[in-house]
C-alpha positions in Angstrom: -49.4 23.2 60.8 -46.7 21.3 61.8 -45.5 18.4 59.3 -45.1 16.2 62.9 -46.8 15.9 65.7 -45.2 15.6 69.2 -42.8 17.4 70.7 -40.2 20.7 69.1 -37.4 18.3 70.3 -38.8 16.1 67.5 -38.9 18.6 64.8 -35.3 19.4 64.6 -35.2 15.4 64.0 -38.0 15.9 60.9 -36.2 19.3 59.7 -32.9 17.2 59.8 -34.6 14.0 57.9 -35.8 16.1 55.1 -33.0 18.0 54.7 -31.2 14.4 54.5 -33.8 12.9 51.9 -33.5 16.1 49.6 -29.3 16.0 49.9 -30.1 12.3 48.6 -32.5 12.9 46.2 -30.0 15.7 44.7 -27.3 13.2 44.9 -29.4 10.6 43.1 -30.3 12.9 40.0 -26.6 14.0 39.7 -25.7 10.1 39.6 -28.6 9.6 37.1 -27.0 12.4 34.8 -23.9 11.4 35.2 -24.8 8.3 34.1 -26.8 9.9 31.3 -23.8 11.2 30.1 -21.4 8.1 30.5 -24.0 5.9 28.6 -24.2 8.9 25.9 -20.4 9.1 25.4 -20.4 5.1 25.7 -23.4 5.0 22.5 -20.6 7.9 20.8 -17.8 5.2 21.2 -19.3 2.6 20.3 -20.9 4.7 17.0 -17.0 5.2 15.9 -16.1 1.8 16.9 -18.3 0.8 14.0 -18.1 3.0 11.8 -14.3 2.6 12.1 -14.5 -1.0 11.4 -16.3 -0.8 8.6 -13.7 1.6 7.1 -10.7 -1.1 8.1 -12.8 -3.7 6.5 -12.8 -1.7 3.3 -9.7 -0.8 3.3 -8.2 -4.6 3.7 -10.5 -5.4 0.9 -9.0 -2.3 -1.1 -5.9 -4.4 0.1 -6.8 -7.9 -1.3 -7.9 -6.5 -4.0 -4.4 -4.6 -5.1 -2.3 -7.8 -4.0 -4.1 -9.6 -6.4 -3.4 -7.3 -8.7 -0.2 -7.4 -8.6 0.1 -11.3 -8.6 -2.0 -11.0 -11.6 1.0 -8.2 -12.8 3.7 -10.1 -11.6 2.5 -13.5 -13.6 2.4 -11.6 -16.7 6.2 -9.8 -16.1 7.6 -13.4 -15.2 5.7 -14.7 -18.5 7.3 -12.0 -20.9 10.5 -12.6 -18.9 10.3 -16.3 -20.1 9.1 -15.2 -23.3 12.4 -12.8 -23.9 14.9 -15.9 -22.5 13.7 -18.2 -25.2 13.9 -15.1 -28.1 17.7 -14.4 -26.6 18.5 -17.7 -26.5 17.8 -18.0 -30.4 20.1 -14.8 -31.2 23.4 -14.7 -32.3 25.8 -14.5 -29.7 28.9 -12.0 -29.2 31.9 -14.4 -30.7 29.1 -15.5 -33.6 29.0 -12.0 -34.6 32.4 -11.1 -34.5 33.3 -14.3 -36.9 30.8 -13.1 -39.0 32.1 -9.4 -39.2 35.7 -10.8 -40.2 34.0 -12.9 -42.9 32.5 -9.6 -44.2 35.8 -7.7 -43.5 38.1 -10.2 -45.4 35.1 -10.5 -48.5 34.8 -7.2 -48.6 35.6 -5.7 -52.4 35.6 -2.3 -50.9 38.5 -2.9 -48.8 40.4 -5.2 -51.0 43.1 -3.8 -52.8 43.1 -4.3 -56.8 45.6 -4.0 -59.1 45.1 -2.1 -62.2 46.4 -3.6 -65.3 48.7 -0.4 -65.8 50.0 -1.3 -62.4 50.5 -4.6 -63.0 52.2 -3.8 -66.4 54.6 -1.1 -64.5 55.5 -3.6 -61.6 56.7 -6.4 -63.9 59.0 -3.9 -65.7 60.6 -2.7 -62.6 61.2 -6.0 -61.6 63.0 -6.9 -64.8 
């Protein structure tokens, strides 16, 4: 039974319709799956789009936390840096020491030279 009534001139017309609806209808479901995919890969980005911020939020906050850190570091090097200056500045300095190494030198009764009363004896003779 034929799907039109009339004329055969008319059915080419009908074959050439459906053959035109099914070449859209095939061209519809390969647009829907393409879409499919594109919104699948599009969910995927945006899925690593997240999860990436969230790792570059922890990591600035890993960040923060070790400049802080080392302000907290640094405050305590510049506070025993003060702490040495003032203990330096109550040492003895090079020309103090050295004035107080010839004091030592010139008191020194190891390095003195005494006279033995023998010697003393013997030198007055000679010069006589």
């Amino acid at each position: 039974m034929p799907v039109f009534k009339g004329s055969p001139a008319d059915v080419p017309v009908s074959n050439e319709m459906i053959r035109r609806s099914n070449e859209n209808t095939r061209r519809i479901r390969s647009l829907e799956e393409l879409t499919r995919t594109l919104e699948n890969k599009l969910y995927s980005i945006e899925e690593r789009m997240l999860e990436n911020r969230k790792d570059v939020k922890e990591k600035f906050e890993e960040l923060e936390k070790s400049i802080k850190d080392l302000n907290i570091r640094l405050m305590k090097i510049e506070n025993e840096n003060d702490k040495i200056k003032r203990s330096l500045e109550r040492t003895v300095k090079k020309p103090e020491l050295e004035e107080i190494e010839n004091y030592i030198k010139l008191l020194n009764p190891f390095e003195m030279d005494f006279v033995t009363k023998n010697e003393v004896e013997k030198m007055i003779k000679e010069s006589k």
